[in-house]
N, C-alpha and C positions, 0 to 999 in steps of 0.2 A: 535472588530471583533468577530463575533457569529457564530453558527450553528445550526441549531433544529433539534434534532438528538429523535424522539418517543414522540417531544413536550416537551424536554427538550432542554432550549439554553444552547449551552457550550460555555465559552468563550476561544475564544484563543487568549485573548493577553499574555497571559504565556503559553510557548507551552506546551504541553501534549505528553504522550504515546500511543503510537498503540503494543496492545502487537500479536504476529502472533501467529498463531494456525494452522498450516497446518496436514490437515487430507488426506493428500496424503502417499503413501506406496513410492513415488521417489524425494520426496523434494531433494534440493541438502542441506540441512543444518541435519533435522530434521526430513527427511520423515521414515515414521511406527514407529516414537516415541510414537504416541495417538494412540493406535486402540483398545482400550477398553475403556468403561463408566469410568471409575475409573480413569485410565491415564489422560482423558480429563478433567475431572472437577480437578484433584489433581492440572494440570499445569495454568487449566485455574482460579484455588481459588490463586494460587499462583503469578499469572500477576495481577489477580487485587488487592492482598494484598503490594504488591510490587510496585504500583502506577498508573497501566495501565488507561488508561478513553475510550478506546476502545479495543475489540478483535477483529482481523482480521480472520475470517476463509475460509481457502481455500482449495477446493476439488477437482483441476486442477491443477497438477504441471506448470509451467512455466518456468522452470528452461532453459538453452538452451540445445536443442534435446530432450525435454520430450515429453514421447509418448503421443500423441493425445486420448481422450477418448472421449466417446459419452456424450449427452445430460441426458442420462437414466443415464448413472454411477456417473457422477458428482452430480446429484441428488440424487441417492441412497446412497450416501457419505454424504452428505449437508444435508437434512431434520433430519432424525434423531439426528445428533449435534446439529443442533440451538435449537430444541426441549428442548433436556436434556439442555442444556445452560441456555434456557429463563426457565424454569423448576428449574432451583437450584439457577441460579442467579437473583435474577426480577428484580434488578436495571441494568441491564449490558445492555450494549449499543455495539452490531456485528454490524461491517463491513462484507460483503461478500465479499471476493477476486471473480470477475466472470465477464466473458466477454460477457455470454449469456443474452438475455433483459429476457427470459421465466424465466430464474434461479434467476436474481435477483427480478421476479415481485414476483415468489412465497418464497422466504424468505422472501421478507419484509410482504409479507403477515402473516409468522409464527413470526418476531418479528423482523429481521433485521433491523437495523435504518440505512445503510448507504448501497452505492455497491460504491465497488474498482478495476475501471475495466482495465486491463493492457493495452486494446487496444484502448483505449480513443474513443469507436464507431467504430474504422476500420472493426471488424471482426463480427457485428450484428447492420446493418442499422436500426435495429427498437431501438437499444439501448437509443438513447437519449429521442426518444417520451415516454418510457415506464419510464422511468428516471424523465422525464416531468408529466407522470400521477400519478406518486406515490409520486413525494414532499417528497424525501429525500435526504440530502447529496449524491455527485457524485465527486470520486477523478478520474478527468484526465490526464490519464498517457500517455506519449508521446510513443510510441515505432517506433522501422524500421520496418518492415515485421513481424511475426508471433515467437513465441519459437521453431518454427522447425528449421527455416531457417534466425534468426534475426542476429546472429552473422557470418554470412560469406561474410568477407570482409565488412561491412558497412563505409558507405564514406556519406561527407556531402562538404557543401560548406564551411560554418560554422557554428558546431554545436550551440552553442548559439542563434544566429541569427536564423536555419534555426528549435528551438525548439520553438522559440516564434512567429516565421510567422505560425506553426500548433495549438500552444493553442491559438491565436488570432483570429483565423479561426475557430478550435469547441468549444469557448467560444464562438462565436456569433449563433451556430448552436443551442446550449444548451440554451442560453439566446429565440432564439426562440420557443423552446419548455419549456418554461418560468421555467427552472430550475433555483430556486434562490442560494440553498448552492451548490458550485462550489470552488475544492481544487485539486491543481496544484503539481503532479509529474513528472518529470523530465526522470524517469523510467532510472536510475542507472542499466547500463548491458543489457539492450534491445534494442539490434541493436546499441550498441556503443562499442570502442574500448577504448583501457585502458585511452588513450591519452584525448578522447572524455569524457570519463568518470570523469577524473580529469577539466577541461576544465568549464564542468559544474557546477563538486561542487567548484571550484574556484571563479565565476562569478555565483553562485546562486543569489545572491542578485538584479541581473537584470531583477529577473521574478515577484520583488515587484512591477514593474511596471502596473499590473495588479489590484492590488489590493484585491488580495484573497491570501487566507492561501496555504504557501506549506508543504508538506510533504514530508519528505526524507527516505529513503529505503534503506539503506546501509549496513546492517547488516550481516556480515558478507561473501558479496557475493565476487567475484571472484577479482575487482578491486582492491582489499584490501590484500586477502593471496595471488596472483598472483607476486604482486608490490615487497611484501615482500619472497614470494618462501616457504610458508607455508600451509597453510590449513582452512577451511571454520572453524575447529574443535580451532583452536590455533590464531582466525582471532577477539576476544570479546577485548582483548587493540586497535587494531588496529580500529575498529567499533566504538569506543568511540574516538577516536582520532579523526575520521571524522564524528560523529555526534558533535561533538564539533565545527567543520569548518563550517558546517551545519547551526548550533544556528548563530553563529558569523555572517552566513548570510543571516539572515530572515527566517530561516526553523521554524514553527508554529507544526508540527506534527513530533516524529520521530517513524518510525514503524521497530520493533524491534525482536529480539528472547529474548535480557535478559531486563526484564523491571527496573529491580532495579539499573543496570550499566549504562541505559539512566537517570534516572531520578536524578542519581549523578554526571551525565554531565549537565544535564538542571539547578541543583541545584548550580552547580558552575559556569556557566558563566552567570547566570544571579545575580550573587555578584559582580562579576566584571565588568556588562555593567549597 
């Protein structure tokens, strides 16, 4: 299983790193950790010394209740990073965390090789045609409603069930806008309840049925210090403990805050399978 990420194929049948880079001032993890030229390249030399094979960067918080920002600002944010990025790094290979088709046509224009769109098309109808004309990897991520309003009360029939009758659906939308590289998130904490949450990474392994690479996103988000009554700060054992459940069930991608604690998870259960 491949991807052609700037006309390079990566192979994923050993799964890989996504190392995140959020250039947001309200991330819930790490937001205004980067907001100088220095800070960014220091973290981002340091994810791919540490084993990353993709940077995520994202210039819209998504976290749930984060303030909405415009078109101009996410971009005022965005350009200038991949810039200096493709500028220090020239082998690096960015994902754009972005929901907007306009934001991911003009990054990949500056070098992006992938977009990582939270709302798997729901929130920019032109999303998959532009997706479609640029012939680049497209991680579809399942979500309920939007980051304002995704977490209040979300309910389902069955989650499982009712997340593979939606990738089933804009896998065939994508395939018409003859998107080839096509990688399946399950979107951990977007419109799901703790319950929901577990449920999925339980029964991960059922969205092999598809035949493309998943990606898992767990990193230290709320499912994990909530469960345990800790902190997003105190949540990196607990993140390895579920990227390891993750592996165990077909997960191809893990995207991450610490790169070097995934990739001694990925290191150890693939000794033992």
């Amino acid at each position: 299983m491949t991807i052609n990420c700037n006309g390079k194929l990566i192979d994923l049948s050993s799964p890989k790193v996504m190392g995140i880079l959020n250039i947001t001032p309200d991330s819930f993890f790490d937001g205004g950790n980067y907001s100088s030229d220095k800070e960014l390249l220091v973290q981002t030399e340091k994810m791919l010394n540490e084993g990353a094979t993709f940077i995520d960067v994202g210039a819209y918080s998504s976290r749930p209740n984060a303030e909405h920002i415009s078109e101009d600002e996410e971009l005022k944010r965005l350009l200038p990073t991949l810039k200096l990025l493709i500028k220090n790094f020239s082998e690096i290979m960015i994902s754009v965390d972005t929901f907007r088709s306009n934001i991911a046509k003009k990054s990949v224009e500056v070098g992006a090789c992938m977009i990582n769109d939270i709302s798997g098309g729901t929130l920019d109808k032109d999303m998959f045609k532009i997706i479609g004309e640029l012939q680049v990897p497209y991680i579809l991520m399942h979500i309920k409603g939007t980051p304002q309003n995704m977490q209040k009360k979300p309910t389902y029939d069955n989650v499982v069930q009712d997340v593979m009758h939606y990738f089933a659906e804009k896998i065939k939308e994508l395939r018409q806008e003859k998107v080839n590289d096509i990688i399946l998130d399950v979107g951990f904490g977007f419109g799901k309840t703790l319950e929901h949450n577990y449920e999925l990474l339980k029964k991960l392994s059922h969205f092999k049925t598809f035949e493309l690479p998943i990606l898992t996103g767990v990193s230290r988000k709320s499912m994990l210090y909530n469960l345990l009554d800790t902190s997003a700060k105190e949540a990196l054992n607990a993140t390895s403990v579920a990227n390891t459940i993750a592996l165990q069930n077909e997960t191809t991608i893990l995207r991450v805050h610490d790169v070097k604690e995934a990739m001694e998870t990925i290191k150890i259960v693939e000794q033992v399978s």
